[in-house]
N, C-alpha and C positions, 0 to 999 in steps of 0.2 A: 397529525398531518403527515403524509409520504413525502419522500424525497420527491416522487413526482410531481405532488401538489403545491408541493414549496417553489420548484422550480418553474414551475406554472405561476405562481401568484408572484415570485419576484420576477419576474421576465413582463408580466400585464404590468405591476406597478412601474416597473424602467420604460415600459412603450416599446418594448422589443420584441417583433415576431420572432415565430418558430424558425424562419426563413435565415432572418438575419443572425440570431444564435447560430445554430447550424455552420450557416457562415462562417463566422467568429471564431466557433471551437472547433472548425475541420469538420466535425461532424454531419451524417446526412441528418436532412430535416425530417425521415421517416425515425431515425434514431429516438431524437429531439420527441418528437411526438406520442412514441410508447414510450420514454421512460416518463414524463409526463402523465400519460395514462394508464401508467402501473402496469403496463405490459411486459416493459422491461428493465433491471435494475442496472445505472450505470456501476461501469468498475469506479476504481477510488482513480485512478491518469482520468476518464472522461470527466466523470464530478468536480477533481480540479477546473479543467480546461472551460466547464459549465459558471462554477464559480468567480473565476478570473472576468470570464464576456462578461457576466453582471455585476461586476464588482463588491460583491462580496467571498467574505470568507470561506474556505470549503466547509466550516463547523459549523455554517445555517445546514447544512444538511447530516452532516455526520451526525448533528444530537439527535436526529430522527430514527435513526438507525438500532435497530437492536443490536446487543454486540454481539451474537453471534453474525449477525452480517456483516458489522465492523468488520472485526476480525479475518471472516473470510475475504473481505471487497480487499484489506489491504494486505491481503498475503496473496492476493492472488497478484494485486500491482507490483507487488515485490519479487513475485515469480520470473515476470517478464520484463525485469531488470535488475543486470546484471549489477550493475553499481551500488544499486539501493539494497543489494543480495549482500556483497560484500561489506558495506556500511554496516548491515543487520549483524553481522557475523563479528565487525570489530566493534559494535556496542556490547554484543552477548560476553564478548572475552573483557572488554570494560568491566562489567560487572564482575565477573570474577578477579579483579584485579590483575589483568594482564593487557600489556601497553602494546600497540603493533606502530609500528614504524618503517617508513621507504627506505629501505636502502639506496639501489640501485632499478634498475629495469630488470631484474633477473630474481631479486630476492626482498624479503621484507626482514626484520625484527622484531621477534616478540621477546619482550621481558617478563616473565611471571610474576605473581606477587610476591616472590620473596628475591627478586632482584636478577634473575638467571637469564639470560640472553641468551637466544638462540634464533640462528638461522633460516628460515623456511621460504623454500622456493614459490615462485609465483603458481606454479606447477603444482607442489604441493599444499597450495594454499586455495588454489581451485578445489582440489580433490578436496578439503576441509570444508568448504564450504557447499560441494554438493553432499559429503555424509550428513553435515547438521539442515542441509534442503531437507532431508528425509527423516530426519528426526523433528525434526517443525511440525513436518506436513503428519507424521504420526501422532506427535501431540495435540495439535490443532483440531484430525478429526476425531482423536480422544475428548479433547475439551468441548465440541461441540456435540457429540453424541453425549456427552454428562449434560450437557448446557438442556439439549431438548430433554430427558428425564427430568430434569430438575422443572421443565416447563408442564409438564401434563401432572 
């Protein structure tokens, strides 16, 4: 079953038009209606906002999903925002065992894994996080051009 059909049979089974979704989630009702009829696939922000009006989980639909479109729906939600950019960037330095912390309005701290602290401005901690924006988006259409070979 598609995302759209899901979101079609959960919206018939709640008694909730297209109209009224729409509604709900800001969305227009023309939106509501092709993603519906596989015309057009929501990002992972609209899918939430879908999910929330019918009270369920966004994971009725995400296990629909193949992961390459996983993957792309939610890097692309990550693209257009700035916070979830930053979050992604202090989980990736999580994993390598390096801690970031607020300082002030001006600077953060990172501690590396083996205890060292340092300084890094909010400045340059943008600029950090547009280099690894580009090393994402280079790995990402790597993994997905392997993902389609691996498919044919």
């Amino acid at each position: 079953m598609t995302i759209g059909e899901k979101i079609k049979k959960i919206r018939k089974v709640k008694g909730i038009s297209q109209k009224k979704l729409a509604y709900d989630t800001e969305l227009s009702e023309i939106s509501i209606r092709k993603y519906e009829s596989g015309d057009r696939k929501p990002k992972i922000e609209q899918l939430q906002k879908i999910a929330d009006a019918l009270g369920v989980h966004i994971s009725e639909f995400l296990d629909t999903m193949v992961e390459d479109d996983r993957i792309k729906a939610t890097w692309e939600w990550i693209q257009d925002n700035d916070q979830k950019k930053k979050e992604l960037i202090i989980e990736i330095l999580k994993t390598h065992n390096y801690k970031v912390e607020e300082k002030d309005i001006h600077w953060l701290i990172v501690t590396d894994h083996q205890g060292f602290s340092f300084y890094v401005s909010r400045e340059e901690f943008k600029e950090m996080i547009l280099r690894c924006d580009k090393d994402i988006m280079y790995n990402l259409d790597k993994m997905q051009k392997d993902f389609g070979r691996e498919q044919n």
